[in-house]
C-alpha positions as CSV (number, residue, x, y, z in Angstrom):
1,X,0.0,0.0,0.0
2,X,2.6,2.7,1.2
3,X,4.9,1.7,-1.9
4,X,1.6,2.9,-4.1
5,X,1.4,6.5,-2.6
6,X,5.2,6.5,-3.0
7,X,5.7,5.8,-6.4
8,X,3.3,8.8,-7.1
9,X,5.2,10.8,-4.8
10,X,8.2,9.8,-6.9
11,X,6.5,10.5,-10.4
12,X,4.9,13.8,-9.2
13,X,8.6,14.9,-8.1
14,X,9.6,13.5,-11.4
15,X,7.4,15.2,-13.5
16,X,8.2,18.7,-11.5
17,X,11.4,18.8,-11.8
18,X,11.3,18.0,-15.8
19,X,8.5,21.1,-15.9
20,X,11.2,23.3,-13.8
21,X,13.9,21.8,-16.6
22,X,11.9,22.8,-19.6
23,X,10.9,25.8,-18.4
24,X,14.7,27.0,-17.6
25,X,16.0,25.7,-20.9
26,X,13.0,27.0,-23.5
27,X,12.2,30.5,-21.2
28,X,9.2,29.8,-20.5
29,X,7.5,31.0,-17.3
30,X,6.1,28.5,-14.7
31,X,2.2,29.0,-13.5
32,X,1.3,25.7,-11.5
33,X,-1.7,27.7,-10.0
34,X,-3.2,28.7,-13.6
35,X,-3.5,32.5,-12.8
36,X,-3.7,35.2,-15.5
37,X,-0.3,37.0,-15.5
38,X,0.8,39.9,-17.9
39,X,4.4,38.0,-18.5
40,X,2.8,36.8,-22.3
41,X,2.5,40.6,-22.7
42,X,5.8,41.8,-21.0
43,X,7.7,39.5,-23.4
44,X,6.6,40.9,-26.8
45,X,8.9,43.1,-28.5
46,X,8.0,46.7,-28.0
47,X,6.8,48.4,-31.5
48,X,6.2,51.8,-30.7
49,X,10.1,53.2,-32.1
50,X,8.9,51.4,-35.4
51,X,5.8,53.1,-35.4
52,X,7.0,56.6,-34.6
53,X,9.8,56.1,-37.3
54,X,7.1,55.6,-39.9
55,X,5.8,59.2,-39.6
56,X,8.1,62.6,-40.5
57,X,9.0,64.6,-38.0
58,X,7.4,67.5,-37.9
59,X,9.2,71.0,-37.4
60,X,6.3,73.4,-37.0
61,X,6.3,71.6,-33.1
62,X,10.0,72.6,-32.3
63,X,9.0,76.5,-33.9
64,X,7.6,78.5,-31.2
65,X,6.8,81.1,-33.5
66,X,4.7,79.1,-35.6
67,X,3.0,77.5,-32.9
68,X,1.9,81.0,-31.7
69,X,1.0,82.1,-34.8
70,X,-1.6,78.7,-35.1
71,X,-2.7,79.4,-32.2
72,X,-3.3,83.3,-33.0
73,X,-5.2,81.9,-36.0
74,X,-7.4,80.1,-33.8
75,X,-8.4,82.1,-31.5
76,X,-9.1,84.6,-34.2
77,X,-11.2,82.2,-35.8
78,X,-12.7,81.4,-32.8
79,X,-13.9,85.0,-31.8
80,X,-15.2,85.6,-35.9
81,X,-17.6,82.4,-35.5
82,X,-18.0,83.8,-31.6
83,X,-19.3,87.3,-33.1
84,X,-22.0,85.6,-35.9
85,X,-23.4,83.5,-33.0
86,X,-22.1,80.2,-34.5
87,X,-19.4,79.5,-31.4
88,X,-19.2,76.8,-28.9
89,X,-22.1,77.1,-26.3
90,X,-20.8,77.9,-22.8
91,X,-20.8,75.0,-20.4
92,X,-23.6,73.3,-19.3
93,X,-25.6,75.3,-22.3
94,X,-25.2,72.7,-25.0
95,X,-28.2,70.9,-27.0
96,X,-27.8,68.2,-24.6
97,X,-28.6,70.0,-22.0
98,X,-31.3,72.0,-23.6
99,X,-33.1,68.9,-24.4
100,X,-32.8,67.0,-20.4
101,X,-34.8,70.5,-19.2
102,X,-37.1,70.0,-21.5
């Protein structure tokens, strides 16, 4: 009887310690307890270099006179559109809240 439980004490052991051996040699990450972990995530190659290679730079950013003169332009718009009555409502004025006092 005892030699029973031993034996799968003995494979159990076994079969651990080839998990813990293929894991170490392959990189692979041990979960015995079958919880969700982010390491499948973590191990991916990070893309976003590639990604922000694949669009030009853009020099009007690094121009402080440019940006003030875009944002000059803006305004300026703004206040035209503003004066004809076609500007953003003021907060809490919108349609949506025109129709939930209705």
């Amino acid at each position: 009887m005892a030699s029973g439980g031993l034996k799968k004490i003995v494979a159990l052991a076994l079969t651990e310690g080839i998990t813990e051996a293929r894991a170490r040699i392959f990189g692979h990450q041990i979960n015995p307890t079958g919880q969700k972990s982010a390491h499948k995530l973590l191990r991916k190659k990070l893309i976003g270099e590639k990604v922000a290679q694949w669009y030009p730079y853009d020099i009007k950013k690094d121009d402080p006179l440019v940006m003030a003169r875009q944002e000059q332009e803006r305004l300026s718009k703004l206040e035209m559109l503003k004066r004809r009555g076609k500007g953003p409502p003021k907060k809490g004025q919108g349609r949506r809240a025109a129709k939930r006092n209705k």
